[in-house]
C-alpha positions as CSV (number, residue, x, y, z in Angstrom):
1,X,118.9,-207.8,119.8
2,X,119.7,-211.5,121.3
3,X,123.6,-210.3,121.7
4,X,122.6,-207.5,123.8
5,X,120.1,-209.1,125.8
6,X,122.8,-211.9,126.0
7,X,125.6,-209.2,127.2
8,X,123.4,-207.6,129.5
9,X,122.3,-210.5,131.5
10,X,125.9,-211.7,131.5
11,X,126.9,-208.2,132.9
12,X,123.3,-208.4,135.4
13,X,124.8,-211.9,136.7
14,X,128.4,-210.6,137.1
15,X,127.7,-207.9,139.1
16,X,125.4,-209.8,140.9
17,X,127.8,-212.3,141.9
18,X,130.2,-209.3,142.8
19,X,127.7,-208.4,145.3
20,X,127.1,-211.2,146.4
21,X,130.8,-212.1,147.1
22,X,131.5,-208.1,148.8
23,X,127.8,-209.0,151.0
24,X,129.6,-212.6,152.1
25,X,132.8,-210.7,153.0
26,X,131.6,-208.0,154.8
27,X,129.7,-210.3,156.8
28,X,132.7,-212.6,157.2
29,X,134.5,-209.5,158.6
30,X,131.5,-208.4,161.0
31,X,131.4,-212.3,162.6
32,X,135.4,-212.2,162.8
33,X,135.0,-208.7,164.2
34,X,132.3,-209.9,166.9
35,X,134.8,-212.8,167.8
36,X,137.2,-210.2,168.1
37,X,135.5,-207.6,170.2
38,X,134.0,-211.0,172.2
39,X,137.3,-212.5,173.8
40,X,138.9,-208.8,174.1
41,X,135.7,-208.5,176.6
42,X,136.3,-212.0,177.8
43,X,140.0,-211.0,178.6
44,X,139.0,-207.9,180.4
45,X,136.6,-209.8,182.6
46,X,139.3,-212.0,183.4
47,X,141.6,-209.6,184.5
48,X,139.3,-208.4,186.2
49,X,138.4,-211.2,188.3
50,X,142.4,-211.9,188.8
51,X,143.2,-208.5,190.4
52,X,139.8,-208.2,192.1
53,X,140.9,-211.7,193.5
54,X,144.2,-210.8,194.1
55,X,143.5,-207.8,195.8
56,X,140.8,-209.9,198.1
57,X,143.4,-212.3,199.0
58,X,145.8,-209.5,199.9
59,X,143.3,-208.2,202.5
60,X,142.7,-211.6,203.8
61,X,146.3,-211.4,204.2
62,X,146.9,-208.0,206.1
63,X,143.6,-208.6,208.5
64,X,145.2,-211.8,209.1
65,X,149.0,-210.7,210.1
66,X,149.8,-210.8,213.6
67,X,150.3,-207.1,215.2
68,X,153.0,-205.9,217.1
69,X,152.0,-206.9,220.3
70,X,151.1,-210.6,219.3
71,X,153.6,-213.3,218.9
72,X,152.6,-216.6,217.4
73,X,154.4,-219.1,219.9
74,X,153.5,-223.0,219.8
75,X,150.9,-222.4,216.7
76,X,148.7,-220.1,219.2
77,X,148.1,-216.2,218.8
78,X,149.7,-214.9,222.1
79,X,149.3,-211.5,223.0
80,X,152.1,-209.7,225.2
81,X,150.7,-206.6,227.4
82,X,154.1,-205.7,229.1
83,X,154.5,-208.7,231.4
84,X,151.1,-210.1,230.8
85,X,150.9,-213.1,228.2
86,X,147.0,-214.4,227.1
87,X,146.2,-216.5,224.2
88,X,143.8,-215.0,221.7
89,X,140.0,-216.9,220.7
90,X,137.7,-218.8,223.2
91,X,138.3,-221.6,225.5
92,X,138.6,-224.6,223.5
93,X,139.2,-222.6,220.3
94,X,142.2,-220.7,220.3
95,X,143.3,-218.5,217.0
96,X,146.2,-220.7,215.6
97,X,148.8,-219.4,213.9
98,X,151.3,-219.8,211.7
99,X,154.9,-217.5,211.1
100,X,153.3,-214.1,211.7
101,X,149.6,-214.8,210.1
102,X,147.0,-216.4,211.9
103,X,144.7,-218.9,211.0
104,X,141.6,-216.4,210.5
105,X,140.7,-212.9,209.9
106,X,142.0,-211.1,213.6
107,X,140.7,-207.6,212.0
């Protein structure tokens, strides 16, 4: 009777520990899993932001480039109406430019 009460605890406590370990893996593998699933999101979102950034700065770009009819001479937006030359902004505040962008959105 004490052998088998013996055996059967030792069995009790083996497959408990059996459990035990498969409970601490499986768990293991759900944190790694979250990790996981955590920076793939954190990657995306980062993308994200790069091409939405990107794509923001490439409008900046296109409502800043100079048109046909304007030429950027000295620095200053000039825009040439057949024989008719004006500079583009306010008094005091002209649009500077620089190569064929200017220094702010024209668009």
């Amino acid at each position: 009777m004490f052998w088998g009460v013996l055996c059967a605890l030792l069995v009790f406590s083996g497959i408990w520990a059996v459990w035990f370990a498969l409970g601490a893996f499986a768990q293991r593998q759900a944190v790694s899993d979250a990790y996981v699933k955590m920076n793939h999101q954190a990657e995306l979102s980062s993308l994200r932001v790069r091409r939405d950034e990107a794509h923001r700065r490439a409008v900046d770009l296109s409502r800043r480039r100079l048109a046909a009819d304007q030429r950027c001479v000295a620095g200053v937006v000039i825009v040439a109406h057949g024989s008719t030359y004006s500079d583009l902004g306010t008094v005091g505040n002209p649009v500077n430019c620089s190569g064929g962008y200017a220094d702010r959105p024209l668009r």
